[in-house]
MILUM-528449 format. One line per field, with one value per residue: chain; x, y, z of N, C-alpha, C, O in turn; residue in three letters; residue number from 1. Coordinates in pm, whole numbers, plus 50000, padded with zeros to 5 digits. Each point is the difference from the previous one (the first is absolute). Layout:
BEGIN
kette	[A:...];
n_east	[X:...];
n_north	[Y:...];
n_up	[Z:...];
ca_east	[X:...];
ca_north	[Y:...];
ca_up	[Z:...];
c_east	[X:...];
c_north	[Y:...];
c_up	[Z:...];
o_east	[X:...];
o_north	[Y:...];
o_up	[Z:...];
rest	[ALA:...];
nr	[NUM:...];
end
This chain:
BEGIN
kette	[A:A:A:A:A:A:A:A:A:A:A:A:A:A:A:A:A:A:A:A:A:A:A:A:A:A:A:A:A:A:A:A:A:A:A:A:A:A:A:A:A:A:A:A:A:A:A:A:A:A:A:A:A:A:A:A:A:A:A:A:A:A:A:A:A:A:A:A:A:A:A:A:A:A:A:A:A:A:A:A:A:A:A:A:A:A:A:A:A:A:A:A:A:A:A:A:A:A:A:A:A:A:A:A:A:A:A:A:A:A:A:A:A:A:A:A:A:A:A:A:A:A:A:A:A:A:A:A:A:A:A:A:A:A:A:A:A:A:A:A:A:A:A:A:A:A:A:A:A:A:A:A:A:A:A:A:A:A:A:A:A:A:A:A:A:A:A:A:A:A:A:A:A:A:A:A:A:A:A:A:A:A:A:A:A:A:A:A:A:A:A:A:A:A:A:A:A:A:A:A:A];
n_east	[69510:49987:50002:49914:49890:50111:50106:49979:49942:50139:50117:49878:50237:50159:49862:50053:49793:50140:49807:49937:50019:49802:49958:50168:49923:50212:49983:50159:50017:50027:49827:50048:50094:49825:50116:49751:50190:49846:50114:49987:50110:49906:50017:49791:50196:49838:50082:49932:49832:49910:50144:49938:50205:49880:49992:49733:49917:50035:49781:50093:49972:50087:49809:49937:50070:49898:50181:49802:50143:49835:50189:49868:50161:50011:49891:49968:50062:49849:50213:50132:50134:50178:49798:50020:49886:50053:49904:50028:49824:50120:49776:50058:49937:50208:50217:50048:50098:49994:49821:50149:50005:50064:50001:49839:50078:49827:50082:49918:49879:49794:50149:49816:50137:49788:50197:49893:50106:50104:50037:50001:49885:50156:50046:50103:50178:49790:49949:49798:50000:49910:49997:49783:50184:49896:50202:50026:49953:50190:50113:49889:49938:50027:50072:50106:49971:49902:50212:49902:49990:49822:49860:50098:50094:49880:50124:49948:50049:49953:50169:49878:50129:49853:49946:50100:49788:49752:50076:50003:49820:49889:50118:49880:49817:50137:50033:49795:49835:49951:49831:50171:50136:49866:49933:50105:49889:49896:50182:50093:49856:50003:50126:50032:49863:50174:50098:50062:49789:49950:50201:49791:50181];
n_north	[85486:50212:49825:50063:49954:49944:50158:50179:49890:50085:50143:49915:49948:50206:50141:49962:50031:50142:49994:49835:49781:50107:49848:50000:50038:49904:50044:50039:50170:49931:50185:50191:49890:50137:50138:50035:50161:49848:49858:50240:49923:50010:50082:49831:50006:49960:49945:50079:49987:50140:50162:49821:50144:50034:49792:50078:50027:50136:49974:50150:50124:49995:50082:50155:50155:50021:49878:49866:49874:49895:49929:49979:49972:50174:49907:50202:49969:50168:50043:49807:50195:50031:50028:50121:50141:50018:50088:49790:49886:49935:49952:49908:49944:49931:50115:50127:50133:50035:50068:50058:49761:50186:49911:50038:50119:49968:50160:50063:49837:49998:49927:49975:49947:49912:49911:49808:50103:49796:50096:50007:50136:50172:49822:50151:50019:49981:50088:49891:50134:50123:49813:49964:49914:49857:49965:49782:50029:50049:49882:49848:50158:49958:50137:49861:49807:49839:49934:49849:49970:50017:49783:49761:49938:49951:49943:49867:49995:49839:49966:50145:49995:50048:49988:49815:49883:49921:49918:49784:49987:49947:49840:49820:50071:50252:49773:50005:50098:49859:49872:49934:50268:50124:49999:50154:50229:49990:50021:50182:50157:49961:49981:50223:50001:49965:50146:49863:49889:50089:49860:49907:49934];
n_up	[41538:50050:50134:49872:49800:49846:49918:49863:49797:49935:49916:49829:50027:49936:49854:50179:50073:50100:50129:50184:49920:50092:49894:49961:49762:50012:49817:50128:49840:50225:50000:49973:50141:49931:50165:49944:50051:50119:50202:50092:49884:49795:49833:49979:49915:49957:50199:49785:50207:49850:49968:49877:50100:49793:49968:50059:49811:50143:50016:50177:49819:50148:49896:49825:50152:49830:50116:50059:50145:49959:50154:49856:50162:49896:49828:50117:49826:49934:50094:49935:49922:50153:50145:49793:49865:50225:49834:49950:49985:50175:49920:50176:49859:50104:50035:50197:50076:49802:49855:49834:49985:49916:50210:50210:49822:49908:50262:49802:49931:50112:50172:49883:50208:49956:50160:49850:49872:50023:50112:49776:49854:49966:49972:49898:50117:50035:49763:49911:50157:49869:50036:50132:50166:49885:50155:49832:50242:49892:50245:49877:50132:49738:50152:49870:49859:50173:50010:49942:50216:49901:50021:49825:50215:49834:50207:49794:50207:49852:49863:49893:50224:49870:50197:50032:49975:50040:50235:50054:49988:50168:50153:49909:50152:50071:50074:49904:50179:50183:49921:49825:49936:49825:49800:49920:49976:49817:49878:50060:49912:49767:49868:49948:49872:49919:49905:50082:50155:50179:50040:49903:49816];
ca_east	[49897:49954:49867:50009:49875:50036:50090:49914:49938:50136:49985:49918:49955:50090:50038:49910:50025:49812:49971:50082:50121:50023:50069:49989:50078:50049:50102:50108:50063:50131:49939:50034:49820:50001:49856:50006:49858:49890:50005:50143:50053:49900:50033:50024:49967:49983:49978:49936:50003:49920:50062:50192:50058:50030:50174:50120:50013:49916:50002:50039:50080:49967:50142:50003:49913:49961:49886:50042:50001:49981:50028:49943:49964:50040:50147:50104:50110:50097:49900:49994:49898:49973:50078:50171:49977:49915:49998:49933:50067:49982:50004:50046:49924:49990:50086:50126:50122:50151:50112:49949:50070:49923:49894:50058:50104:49958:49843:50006:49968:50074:50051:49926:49952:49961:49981:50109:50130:50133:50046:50125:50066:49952:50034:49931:49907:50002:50154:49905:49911:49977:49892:50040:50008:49955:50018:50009:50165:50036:50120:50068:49939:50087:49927:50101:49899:49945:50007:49957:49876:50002:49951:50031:49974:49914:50029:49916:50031:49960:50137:50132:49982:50031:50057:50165:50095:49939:50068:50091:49968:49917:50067:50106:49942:50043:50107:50042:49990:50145:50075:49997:50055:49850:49992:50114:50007:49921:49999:50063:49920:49882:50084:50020:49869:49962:49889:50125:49970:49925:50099:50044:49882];
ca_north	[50095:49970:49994:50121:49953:49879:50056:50034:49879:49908:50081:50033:49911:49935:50076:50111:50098:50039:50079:50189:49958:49950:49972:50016:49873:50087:49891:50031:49964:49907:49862:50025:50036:50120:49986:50130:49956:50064:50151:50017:49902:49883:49895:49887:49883:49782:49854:49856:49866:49880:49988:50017:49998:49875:50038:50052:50126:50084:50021:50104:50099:50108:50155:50092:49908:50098:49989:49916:49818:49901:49868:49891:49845:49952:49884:50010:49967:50107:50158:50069:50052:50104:50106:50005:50076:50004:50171:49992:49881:49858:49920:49863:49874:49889:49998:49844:50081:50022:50107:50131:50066:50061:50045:50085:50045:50109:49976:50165:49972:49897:49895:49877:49840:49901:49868:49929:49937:50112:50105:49985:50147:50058:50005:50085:50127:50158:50056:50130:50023:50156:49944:49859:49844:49914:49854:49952:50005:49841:50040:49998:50057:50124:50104:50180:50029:50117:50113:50041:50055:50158:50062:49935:49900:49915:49886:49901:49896:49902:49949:50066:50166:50059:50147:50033:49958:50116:50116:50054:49992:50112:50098:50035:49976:49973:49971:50021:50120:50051:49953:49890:49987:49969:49800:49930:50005:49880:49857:50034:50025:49863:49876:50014:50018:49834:49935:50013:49983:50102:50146:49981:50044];
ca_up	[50043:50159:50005:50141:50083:50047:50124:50133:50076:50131:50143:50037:49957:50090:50113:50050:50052:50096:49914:50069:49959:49845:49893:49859:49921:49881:49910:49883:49941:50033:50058:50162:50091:50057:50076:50073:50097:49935:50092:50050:50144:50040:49899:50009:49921:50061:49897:50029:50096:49927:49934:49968:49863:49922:49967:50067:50020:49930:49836:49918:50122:50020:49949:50119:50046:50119:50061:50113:49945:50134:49930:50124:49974:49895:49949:49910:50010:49974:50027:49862:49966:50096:50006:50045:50169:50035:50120:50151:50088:49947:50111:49957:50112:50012:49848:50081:49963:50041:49954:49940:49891:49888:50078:49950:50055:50093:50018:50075:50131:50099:49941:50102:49980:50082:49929:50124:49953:50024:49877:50044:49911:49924:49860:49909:50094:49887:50046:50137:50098:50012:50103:50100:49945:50108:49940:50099:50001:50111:49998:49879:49904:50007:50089:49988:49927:50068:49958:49882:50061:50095:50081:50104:49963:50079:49944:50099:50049:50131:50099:49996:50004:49852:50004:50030:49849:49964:50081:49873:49866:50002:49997:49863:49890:49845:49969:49869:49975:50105:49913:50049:50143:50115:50041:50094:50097:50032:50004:50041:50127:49966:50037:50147:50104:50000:49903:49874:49916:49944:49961:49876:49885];
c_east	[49949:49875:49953:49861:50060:50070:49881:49921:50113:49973:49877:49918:50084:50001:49816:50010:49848:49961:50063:50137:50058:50146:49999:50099:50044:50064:50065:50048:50068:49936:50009:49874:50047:49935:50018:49855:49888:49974:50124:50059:49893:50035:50108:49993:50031:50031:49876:50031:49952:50105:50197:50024:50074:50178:50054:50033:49928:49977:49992:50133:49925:50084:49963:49886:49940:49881:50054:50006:49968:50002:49915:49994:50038:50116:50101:50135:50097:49935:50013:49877:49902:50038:50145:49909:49846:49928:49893:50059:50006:50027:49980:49888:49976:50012:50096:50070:50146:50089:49913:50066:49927:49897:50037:50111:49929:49824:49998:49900:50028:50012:49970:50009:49973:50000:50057:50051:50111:50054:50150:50116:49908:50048:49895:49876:50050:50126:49924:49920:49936:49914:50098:50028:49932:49982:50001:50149:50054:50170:50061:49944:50083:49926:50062:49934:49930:50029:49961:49873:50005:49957:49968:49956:49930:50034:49933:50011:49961:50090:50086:49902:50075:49996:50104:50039:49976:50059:50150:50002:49922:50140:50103:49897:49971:50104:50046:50049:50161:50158:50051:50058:49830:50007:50099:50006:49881:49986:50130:49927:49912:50088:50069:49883:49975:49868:50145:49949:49918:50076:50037:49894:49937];
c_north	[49960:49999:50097:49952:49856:50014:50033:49920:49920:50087:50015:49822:49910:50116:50113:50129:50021:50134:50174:50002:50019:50041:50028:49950:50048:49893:50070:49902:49894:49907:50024:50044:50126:49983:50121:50018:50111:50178:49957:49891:49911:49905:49898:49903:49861:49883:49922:49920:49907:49937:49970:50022:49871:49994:50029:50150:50131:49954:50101:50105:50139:50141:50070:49951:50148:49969:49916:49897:49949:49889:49863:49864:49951:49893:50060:49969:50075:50117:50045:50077:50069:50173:50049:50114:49977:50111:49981:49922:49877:49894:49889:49886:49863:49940:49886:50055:49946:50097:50095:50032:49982:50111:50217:50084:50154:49940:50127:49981:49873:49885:49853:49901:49949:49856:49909:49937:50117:50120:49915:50097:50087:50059:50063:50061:50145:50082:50157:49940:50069:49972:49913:49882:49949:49882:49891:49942:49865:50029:50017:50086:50108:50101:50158:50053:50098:50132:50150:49998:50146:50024:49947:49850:49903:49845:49928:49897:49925:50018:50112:50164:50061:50148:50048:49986:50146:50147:50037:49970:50171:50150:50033:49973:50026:50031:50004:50123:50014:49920:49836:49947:49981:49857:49962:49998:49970:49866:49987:49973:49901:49928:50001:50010:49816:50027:49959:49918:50093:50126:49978:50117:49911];
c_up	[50138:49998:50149:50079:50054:50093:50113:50031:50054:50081:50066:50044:50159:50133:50034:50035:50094:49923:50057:49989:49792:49883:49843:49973:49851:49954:49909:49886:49945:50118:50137:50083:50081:50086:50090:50093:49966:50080:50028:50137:50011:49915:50060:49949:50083:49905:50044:50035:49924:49893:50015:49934:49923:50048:50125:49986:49888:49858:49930:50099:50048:50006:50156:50119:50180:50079:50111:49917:50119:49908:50093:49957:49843:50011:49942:49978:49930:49972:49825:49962:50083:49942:50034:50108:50023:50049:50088:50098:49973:50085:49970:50152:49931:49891:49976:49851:50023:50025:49948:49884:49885:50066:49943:50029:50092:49983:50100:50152:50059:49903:50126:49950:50083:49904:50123:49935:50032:49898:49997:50004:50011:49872:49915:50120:49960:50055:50086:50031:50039:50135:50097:49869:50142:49924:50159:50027:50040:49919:49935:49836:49991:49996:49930:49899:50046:50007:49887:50041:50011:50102:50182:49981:50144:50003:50134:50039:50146:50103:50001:49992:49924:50045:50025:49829:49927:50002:49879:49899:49949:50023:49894:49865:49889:49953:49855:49962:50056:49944:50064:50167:50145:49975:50013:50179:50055:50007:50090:50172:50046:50065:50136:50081:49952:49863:49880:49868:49898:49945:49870:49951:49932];
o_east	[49986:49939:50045:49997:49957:49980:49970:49977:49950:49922:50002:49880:49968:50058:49931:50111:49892:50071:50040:50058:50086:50066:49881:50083:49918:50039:49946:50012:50018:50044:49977:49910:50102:49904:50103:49889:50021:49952:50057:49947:49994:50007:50117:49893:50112:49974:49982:50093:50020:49968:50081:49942:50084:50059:50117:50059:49959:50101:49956:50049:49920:50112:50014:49923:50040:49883:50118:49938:50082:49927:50048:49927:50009:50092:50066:50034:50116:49890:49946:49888:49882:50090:50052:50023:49919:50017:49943:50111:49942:50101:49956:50022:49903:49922:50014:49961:50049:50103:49891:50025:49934:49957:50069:50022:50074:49925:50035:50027:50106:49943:50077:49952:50088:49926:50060:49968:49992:49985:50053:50100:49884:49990:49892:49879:50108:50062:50058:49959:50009:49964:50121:49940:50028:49919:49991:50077:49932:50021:50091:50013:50030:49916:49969:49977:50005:49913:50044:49930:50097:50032:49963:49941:50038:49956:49997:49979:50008:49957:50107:49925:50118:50030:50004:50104:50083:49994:50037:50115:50034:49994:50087:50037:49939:50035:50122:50086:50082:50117:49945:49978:50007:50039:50000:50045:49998:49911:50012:50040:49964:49959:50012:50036:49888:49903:49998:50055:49998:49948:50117:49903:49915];
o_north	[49881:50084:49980:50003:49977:49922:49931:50002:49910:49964:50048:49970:49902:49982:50046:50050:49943:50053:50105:50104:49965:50100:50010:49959:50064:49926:50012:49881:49984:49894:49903:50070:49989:49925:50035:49948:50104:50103:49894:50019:49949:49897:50022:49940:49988:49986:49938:49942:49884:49885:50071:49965:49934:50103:49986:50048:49966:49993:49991:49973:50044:50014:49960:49907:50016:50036:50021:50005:50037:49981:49970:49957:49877:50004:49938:50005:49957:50027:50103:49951:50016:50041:49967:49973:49983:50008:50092:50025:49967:49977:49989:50017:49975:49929:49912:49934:49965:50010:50017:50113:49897:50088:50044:49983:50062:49939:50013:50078:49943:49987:49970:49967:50006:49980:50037:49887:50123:49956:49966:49977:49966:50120:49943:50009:50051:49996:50090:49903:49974:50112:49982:49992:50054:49966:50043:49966:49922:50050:50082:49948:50069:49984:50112:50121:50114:50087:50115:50016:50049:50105:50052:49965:49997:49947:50027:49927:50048:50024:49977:50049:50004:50073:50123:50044:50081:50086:50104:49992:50071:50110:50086:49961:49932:50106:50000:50019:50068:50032:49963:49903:49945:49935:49889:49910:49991:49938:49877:49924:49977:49979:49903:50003:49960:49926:50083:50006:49986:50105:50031:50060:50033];
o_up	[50029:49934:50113:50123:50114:50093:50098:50121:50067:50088:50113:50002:50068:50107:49909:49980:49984:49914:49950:50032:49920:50028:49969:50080:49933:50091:49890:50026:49879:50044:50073:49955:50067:49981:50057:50009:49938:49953:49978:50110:50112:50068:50030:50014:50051:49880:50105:49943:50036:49970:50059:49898:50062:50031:50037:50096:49889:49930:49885:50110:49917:50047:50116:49972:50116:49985:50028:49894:50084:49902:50109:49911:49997:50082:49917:50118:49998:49952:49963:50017:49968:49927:50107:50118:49910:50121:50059:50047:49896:50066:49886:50120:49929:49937:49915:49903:50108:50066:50054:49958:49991:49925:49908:50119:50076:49924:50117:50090:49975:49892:50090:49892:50086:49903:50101:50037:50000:49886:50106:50069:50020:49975:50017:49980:49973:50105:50061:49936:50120:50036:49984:49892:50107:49913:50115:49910:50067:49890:50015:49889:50098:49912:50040:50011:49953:49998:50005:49900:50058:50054:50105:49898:50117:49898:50120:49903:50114:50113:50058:49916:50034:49905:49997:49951:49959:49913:49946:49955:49905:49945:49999:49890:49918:49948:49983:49914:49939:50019:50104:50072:50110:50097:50053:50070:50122:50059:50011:50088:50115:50114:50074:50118:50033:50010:49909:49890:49878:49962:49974:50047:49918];
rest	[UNK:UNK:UNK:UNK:UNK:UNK:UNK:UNK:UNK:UNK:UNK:UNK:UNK:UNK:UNK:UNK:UNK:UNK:UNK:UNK:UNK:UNK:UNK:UNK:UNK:UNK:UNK:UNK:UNK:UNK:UNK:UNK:UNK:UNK:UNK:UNK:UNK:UNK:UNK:UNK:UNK:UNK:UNK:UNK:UNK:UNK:UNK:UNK:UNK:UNK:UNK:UNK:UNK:UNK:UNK:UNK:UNK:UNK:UNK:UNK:UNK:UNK:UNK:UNK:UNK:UNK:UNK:UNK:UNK:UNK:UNK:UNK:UNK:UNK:UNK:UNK:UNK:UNK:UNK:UNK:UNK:UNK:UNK:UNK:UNK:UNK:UNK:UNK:UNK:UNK:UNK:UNK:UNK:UNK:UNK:UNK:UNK:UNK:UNK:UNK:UNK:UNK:UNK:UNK:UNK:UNK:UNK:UNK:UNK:UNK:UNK:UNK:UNK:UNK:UNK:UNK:UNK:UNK:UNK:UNK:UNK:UNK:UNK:UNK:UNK:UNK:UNK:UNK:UNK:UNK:UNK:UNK:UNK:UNK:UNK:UNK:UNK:UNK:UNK:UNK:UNK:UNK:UNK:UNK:UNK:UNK:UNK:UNK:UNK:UNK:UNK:UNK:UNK:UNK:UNK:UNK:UNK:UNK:UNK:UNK:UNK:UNK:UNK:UNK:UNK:UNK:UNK:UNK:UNK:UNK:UNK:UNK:UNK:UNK:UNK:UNK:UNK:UNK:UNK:UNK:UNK:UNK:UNK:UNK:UNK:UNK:UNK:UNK:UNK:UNK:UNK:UNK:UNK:UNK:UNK:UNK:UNK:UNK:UNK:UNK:UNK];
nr	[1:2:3:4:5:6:7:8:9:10:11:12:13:14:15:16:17:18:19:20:21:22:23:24:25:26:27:28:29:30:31:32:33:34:35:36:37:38:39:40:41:42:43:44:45:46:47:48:49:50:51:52:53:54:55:56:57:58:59:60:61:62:63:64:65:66:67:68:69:70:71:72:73:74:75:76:77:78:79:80:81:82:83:84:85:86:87:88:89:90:91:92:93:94:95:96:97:98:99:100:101:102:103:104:105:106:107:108:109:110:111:112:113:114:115:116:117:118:119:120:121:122:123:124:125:126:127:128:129:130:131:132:133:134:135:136:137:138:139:140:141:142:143:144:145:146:147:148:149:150:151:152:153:154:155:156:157:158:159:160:161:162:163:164:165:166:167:168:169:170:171:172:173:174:175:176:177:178:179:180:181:182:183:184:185:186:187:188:189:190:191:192:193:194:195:196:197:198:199:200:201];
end
């Protein structure tokens, strides 16, 4: 049997919200955290700065989930138990990430990370994007993923003018829709303009 008030005190325990931001909260069945927003395009949910997750990672999962995730500063060490979509946005500050796997496979708006550890992959970056990816960039990061942005991509860097990368990446950007011959000929193009580290998936 699910204890459904015990659930929502974790969430309410590991995550916030503001009040012109607000949120609501559903526990299904099987134990899954719903979260919707209270007006249309305002719903934001936070991690508490005051708090880590035990282990290392969520102590529950979450089902459907309509609203924004701003991820901040948490210890986490696996995205287990994320939303599979996100229908707002999702943003990430100072995560030091590896990757994205378990993370979610769509995030119908922008997709943000600000961290300073290196990304090493993007491995489990959503198979959409419905918004900007604005991630941070360095030579060796496979970049074709990106594709599966709809709407473009923002990459940031100390040492490296990132708008010649941007320039094509953006010109085959949806490439899921055009099929595998667009990242071939992106990574094709990546590598002849000198990014070849960045011409993986």
């Amino acid at each position: 049997m699910v204890d459904k008030k015990q659930i929502l005190d974790l969430v309410m325990t590991y995550f916030g919200y503001d009040a012109d931001g607000a949120v609501k909260f559903s526990v299904s069945d099987s134990g899954l955290v719903n979260v919707y927003e209270v007006e249309p395009n305002r719903g934001l949910l936070r991690t508490n700065l005051n708090q880590n997750f035990p282990r290392g990672e969520l102590p529950f999962e979450f089902g459907e989930f309509h609203a924004s995730l701003l991820w901040k500063g948490s210890k986490l060490q696996s995205l287990k138990g994320f939303p599979k979509r996100i229908a707002g946005s999702f943003m990430c500050r100072n995560c030091n990430w590896n990757n994205f796997v378990h993370g979610p496979q769509q995030v119908d708006g922008l997709f943000s990370v600000y961290q300073t550890k290196k990304l090493k992959n993007l491995d489990g970056f959503p198979d959409r994007v419905g918004g900007f990816a604005n991630l941070p960039y360095h030579k060796d990061l496979p970049l074709l993923r990106l594709l599966n942005c709809q709407k473009g991509v923002l990459l940031r860097s100390d040492d490296t003018f990132t708008k010649p990368i941007v320039d094509i990446i953006e010109k085959y950007i949806q490439a899921h829709e055009q099929g595998q011959s667009a990242v071939i000929a992106c990574a094709a193009e990546l590598a002849a303009a000198g990014f070849k580290g960045n011409a993986r998936w």
